[in-house]
C-alpha positions as CSV (number, residue, x, y, z in Angstrom):
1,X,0.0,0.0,0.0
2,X,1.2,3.0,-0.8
3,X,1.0,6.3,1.0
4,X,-1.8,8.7,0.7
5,X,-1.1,12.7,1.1
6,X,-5.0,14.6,1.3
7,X,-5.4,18.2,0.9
8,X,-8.0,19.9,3.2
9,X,-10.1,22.2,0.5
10,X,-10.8,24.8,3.6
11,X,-7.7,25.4,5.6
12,X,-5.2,23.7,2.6
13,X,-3.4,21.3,5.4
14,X,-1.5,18.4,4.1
15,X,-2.3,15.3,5.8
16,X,-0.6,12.3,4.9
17,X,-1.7,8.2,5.8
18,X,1.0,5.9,6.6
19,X,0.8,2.3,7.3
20,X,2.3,0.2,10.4
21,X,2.5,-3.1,10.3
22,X,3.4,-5.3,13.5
23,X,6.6,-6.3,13.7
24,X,9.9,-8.5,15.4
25,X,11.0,-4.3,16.1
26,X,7.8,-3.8,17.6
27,X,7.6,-6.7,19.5
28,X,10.7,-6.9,21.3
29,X,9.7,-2.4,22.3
30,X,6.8,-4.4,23.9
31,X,8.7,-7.4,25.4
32,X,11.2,-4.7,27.1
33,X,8.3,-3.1,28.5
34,X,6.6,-6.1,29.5
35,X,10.6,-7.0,31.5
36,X,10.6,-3.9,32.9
37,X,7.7,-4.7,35.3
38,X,4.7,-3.0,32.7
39,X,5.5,0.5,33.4
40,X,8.8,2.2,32.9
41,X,10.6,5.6,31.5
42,X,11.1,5.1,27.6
43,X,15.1,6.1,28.1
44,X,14.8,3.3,31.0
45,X,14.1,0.6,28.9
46,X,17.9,-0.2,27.2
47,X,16.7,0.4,23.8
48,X,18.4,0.6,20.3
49,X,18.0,3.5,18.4
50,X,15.6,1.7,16.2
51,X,13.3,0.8,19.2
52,X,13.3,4.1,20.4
53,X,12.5,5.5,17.0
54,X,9.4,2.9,16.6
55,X,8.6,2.3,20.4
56,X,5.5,4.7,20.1
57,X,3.9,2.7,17.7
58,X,2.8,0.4,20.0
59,X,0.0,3.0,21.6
60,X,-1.4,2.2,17.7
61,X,-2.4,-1.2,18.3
62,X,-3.4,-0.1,22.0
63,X,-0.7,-2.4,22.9
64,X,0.5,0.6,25.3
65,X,-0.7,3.6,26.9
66,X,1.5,7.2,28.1
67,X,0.8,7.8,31.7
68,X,1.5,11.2,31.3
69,X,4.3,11.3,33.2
70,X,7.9,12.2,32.4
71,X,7.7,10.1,28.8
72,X,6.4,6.5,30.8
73,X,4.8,4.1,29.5
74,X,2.3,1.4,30.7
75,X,1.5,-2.2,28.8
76,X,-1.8,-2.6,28.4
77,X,-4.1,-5.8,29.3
78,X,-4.1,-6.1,25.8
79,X,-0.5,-6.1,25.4
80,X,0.3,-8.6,27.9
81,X,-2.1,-11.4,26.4
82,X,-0.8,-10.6,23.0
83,X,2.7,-11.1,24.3
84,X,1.2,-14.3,25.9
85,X,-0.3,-15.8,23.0
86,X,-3.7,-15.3,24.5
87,X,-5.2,-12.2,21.6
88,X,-4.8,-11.1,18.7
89,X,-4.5,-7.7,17.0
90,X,-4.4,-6.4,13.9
91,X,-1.3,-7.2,11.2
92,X,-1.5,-3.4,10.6
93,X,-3.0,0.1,11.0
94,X,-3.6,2.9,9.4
95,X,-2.7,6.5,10.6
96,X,-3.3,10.0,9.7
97,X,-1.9,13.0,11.9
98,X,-0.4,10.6,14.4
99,X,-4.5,9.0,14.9
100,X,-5.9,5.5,13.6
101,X,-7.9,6.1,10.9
102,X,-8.2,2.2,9.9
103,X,-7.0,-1.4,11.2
104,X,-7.1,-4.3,9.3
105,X,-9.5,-6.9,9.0
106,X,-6.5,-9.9,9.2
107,X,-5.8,-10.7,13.0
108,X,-2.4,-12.0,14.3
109,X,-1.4,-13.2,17.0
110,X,2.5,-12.7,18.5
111,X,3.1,-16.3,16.6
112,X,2.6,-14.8,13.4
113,X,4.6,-11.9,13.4
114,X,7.8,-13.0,11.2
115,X,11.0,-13.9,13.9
116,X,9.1,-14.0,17.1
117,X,9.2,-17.6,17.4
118,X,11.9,-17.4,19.6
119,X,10.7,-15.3,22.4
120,X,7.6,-17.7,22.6
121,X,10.0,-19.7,24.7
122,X,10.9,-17.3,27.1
123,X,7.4,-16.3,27.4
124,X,6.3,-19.6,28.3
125,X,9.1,-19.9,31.3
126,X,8.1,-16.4,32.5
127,X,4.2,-17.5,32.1
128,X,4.7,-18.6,36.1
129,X,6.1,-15.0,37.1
130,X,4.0,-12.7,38.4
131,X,3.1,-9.3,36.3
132,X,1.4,-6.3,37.1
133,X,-1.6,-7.1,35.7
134,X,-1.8,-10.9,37.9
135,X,-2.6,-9.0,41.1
136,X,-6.4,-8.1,42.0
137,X,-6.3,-5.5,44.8
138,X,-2.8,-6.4,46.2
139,X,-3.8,-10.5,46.3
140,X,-2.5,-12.9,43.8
């Protein structure tokens, strides 16, 4: 798919759609997150420069949420059982001016995205830790 640019006929603004597709990149943004207890600092996280550069994306797939606060991030539910195997999401989105203007009908779950095999494994070790998002009013 290529990329669109729109012209608004009233105030002439350029607005462009781009495409992001799920991705190892993406995944292993998330899986840092996810390590880091679920809620962490972006500079915190130990990051490449292409991680940094693409970590945002998640909050596309509402895989993550800002809490506001001094450029922190939180995983969402979502996020964790996609990690986990447990949901799925869309292969891709659509933006315009940094919103979702469409998802995509084809669902995939973190099996599917191309070189994430291999933290399925560690997943499944870790699948006995406890996460933020195991407690229920401070009780496991």
């Amino acid at each position: 798919m290529r990329n669109n640019t729109f012209i608004c006929p009233r105030c002439g603004r350029k607005s462009t759609d781009y495409k992001h597709s799920i991705n190892k990149t993406l995944v292993s943004c998330l899986w840092a997150l996810h390590n880091a207890g679920g809620c962490a600092r972006l500079d915190k996280l130990g990051l490449d420069n292409v991680q940094f550069t693409n970590f945002q994306k998640l909050k596309y797939f509402n895989l993550i949420v800002s809490t506001g606060q001094n450029n922190q991030w939180q995983i969402t539910r979502l996020g964790v059982d996609f990690l986990h195997g447990r949901k799925s999401i869309a292969r891709f989105v659509i933006t315009r001016n940094a919103l979702v203007v469409r998802w995509a009908d084809e669902m995939v779950f973190v099996q599917d995205v191309k070189d994430c095999v291999q933290y399925k494994i560690e997943w499944q070790e870790q699948a006995g830790q406890l996460n933020l998002f195991d407690f229920k009013g401070g009780q496991k």
